[in-house]
C-alpha positions as CSV (number, residue, x, y, z in Angstrom):
1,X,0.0,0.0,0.0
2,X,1.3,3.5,-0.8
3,X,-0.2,5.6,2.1
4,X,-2.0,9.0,1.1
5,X,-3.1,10.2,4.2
6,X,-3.4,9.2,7.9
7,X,-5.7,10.9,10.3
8,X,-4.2,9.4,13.6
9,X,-1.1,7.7,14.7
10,X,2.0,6.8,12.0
11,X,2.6,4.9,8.9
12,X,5.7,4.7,6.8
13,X,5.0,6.0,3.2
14,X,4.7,2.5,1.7
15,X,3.5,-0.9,3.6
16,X,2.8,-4.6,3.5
17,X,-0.7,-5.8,4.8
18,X,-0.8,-9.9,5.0
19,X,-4.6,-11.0,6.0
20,X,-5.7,-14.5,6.8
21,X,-6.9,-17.0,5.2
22,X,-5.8,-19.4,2.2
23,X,-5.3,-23.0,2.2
24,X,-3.7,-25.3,4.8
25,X,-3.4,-28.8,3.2
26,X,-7.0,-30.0,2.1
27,X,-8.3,-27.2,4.6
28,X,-9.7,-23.6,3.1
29,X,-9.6,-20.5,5.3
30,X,-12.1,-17.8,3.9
31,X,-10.3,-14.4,4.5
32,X,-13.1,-11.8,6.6
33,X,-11.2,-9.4,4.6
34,X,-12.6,-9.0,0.6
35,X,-9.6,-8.9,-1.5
36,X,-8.3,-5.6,-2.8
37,X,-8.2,-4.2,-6.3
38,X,-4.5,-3.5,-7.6
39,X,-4.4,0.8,-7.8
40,X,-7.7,1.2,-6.2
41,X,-8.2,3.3,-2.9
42,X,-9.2,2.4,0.2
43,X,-10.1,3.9,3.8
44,X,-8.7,1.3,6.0
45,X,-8.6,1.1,9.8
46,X,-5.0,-0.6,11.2
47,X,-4.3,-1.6,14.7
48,X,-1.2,-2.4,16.4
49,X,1.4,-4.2,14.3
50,X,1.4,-8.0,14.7
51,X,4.2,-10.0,13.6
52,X,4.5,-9.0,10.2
53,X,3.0,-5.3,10.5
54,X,-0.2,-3.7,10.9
55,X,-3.2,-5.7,12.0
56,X,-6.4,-4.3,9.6
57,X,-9.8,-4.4,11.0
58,X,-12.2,-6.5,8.4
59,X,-15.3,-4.4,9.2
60,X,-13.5,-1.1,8.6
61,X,-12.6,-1.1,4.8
62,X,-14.2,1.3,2.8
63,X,-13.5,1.5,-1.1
64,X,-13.0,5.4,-1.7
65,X,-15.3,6.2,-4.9
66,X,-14.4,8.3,-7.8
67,X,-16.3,10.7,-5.8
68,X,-13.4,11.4,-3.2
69,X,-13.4,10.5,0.2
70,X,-14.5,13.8,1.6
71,X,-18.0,12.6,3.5
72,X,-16.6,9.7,5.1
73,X,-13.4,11.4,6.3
74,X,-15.6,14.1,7.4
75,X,-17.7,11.6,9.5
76,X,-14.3,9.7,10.9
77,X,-13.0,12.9,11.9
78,X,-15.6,13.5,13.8
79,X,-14.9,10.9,16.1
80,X,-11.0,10.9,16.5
């Protein structure tokens, strides 16, 4: 991910995000993340950093439209 913007804590300008899920021998993990579109944009909401880096929160991905983010950020802001 190339990061655009962050509204609280710190991110370094470019970072890895590894979900779950995938296949473990005849066993199939469904990730509770939907996968991301290569050069789309995203509102994403990270938590500490796990092992590998930032743990994402499933439920708080939001696709940014063509639109532009600028209702939704509005709305987040308000609660930081």
């Amino acid at each position: 991910f190339a990061v655009k913007r962050v509204l609280k804590g710190e991110l370094p300008r470019r970072f890895v995000l590894q979900v779950i899920g995938g296949r473990i021998g005849d066993e199939v993990v469904d990730s509770p993340v939907r996968a991301f579109a290569k050069a789309h944009r995203y509102i994403v909401f990270l938590g500490p950093d796990g092992p590998v880096g930032p743990t994402i929160f499933p439920q708080a991905v939001h696709p940014v439209g063509q639109r532009g983010p600028e209702r939704l950020l509005a709305r987040i802001r308000s609660y930081l």
